[in-house]
C-alpha positions in Angstrom: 0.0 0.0 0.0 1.1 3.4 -0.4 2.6 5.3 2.2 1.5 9.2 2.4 4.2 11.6 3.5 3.4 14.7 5.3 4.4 18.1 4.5 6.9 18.1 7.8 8.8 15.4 6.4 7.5 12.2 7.9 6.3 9.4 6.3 2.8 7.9 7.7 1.1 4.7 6.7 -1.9 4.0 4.9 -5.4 5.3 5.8 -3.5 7.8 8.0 -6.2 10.7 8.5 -3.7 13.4 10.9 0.3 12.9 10.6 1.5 10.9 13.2 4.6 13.5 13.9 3.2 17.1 13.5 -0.8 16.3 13.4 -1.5 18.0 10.5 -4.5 16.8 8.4 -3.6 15.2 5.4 -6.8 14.4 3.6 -8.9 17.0 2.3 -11.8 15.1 4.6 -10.1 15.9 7.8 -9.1 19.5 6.5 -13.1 20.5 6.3 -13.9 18.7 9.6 -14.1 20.8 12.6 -13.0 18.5 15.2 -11.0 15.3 14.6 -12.1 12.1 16.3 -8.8 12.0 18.4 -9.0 7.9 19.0 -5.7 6.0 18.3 -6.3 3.4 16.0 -2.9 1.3 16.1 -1.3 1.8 13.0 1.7 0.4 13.6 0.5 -3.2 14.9 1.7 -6.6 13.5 -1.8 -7.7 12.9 -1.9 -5.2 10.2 1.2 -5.7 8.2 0.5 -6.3 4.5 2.7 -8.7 3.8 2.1 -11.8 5.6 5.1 -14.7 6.9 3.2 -18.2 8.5 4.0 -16.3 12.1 2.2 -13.3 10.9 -0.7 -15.6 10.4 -0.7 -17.0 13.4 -0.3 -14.5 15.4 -3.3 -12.0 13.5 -5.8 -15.2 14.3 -4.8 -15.1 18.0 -4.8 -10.8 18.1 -8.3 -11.1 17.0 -10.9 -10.8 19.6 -13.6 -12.3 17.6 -11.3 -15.4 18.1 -10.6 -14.8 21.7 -14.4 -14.5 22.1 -15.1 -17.8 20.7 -12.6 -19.5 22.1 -14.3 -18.6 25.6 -17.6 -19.3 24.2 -16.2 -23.1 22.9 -14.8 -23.8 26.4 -17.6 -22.6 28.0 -20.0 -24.8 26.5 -17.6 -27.5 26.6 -17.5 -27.1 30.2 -21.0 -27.4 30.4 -21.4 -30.5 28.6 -18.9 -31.7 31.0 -20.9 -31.1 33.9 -24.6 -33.3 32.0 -22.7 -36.9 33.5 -20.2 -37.5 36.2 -16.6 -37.1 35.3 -14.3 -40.7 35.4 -13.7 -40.1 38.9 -16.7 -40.3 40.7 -17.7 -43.6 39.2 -19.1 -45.6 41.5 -17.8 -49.3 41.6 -14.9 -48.9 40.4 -16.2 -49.8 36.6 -14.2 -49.2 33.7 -15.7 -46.2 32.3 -15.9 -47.7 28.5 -18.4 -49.8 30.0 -20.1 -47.7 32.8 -21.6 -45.1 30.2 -22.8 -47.4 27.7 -24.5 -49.4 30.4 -25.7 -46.8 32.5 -26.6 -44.1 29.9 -26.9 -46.2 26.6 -26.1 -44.5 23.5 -25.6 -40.7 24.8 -23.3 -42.5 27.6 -21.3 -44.2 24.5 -21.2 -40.8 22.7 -20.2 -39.3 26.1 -17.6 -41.3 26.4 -16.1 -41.5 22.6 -16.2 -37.8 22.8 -13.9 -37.9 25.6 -16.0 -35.6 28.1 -15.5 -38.6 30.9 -12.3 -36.8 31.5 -12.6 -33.6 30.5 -10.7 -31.0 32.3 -7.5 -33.3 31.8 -8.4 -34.5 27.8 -5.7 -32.7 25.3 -8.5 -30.9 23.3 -9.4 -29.3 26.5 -6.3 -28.2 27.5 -5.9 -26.5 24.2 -8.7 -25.0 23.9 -7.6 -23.0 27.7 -4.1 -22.7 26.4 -5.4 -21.0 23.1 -7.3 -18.5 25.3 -4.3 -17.7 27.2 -2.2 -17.4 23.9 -5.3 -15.5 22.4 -4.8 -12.8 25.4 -1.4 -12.6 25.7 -1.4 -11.9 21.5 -3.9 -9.3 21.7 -2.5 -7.3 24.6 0.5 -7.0 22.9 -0.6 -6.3 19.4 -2.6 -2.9 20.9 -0.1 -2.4 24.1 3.0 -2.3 22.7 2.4 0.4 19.3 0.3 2.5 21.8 2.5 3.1 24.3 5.4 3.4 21.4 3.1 6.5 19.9 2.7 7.9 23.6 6.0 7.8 24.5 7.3 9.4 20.8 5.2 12.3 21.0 6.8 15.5 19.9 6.0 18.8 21.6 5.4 21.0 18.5 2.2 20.3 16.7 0.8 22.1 13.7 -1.3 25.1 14.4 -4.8 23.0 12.9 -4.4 20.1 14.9 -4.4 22.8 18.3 -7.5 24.5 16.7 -9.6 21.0 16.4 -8.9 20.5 19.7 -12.2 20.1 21.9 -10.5 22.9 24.7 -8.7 25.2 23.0 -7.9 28.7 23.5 -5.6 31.7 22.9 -4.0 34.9 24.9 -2.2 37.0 23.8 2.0 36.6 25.6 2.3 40.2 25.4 0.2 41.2 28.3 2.5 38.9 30.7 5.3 40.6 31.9 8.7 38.7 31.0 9.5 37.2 34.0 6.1 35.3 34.1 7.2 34.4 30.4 10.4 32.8 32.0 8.6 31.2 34.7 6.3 29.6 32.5 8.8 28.2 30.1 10.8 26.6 32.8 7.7 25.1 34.7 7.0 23.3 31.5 10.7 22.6 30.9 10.6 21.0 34.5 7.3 19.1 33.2 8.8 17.7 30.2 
């Protein structure tokens, strides 16, 4: 895709709407809008690279959260169907459980069992499917976490003159009416402030 370089110098990816250095607009959409919808939207995240290695792959199916969801939403229910017989455990008798749930419960005892919810919480596709939600959180909190706090940190003080104006509190006085030692102090409060 084609990058889109700002008047200040700095080169922005695509679908940028404000420069990511200065702030200037740089479509003629966000010129003619009064006030910018300020809402960082993670341009620089792996998930969203264009071209695509296996481990790109992978890791844009766990930093979705439509896939985080779902994988909740699988172990959920597969939890639930857990709970509908007793787990291999609490078998009474001591019965092999091939035999227990195909006597006890007839065919939905055989399925039961053949799906391997006798034993769930310690079956492999169980364990998987909790592993993948860990994987899936871990992904996605570093796909947004990381970039943000890289554009946060990297801010630079000076920022064009229409990127102040769209600003929901914005204001203006004129420095003249301070007197120049109040000038001074200011400056070096905000020196101290970073």
């Amino acid at each position: 895709m084609k990058e889109i370089k700002c008047v200040c110098g700095h080169v922005n990816p695509n679908g940028t709407v404000l420069c990511e250095s200065c702030g200037r607009a740089l479509t003629e959409e966000a010129k003619n809008e009064k006030l910018h919808d300020m809402r960082y939207e993670g341009s620089a995240r792996r998930s969203q690279t264009y071209s695509k290695s296996i481990i790109d792959k992978i890791w844009n199916f766990f930093s979705s959260v439509k896939v985080g969801v779902w994988l909740i939403v699988l172990t959920l229910i597969a939890s639930a169907l857990g709970t509908v017989l007793p787990q291999e455990e609490y078998i009474p008798g001591g019965r092999p459980p091939e035999e227990f749930y195909g006597d006890v419960y007839g065919f939905l005892g055989d399925l039961y069992y053949t799906l391997g919810f006798h034993d769930l919480y310690s079956s492999w596709w169980y364990l998987l499917l909790v592993a993948s939600i860990g994987v899936s959180l871990v992904i996605c909190s570093l796909d947004r976490v990381i970039p943000l706090h890289r554009a946060l940190k990297n801010q630079r003080v000076d920022r064009h003159e229409g990127f102040l104006k769209r600003q929901r509190f914005y204001g203006k006085t004129e420095a003249s009416s301070l007197e120049p030692t109040a000038m001074d102090d200011v400056k070096k409060r905000l020196s101290d402030k970073k």
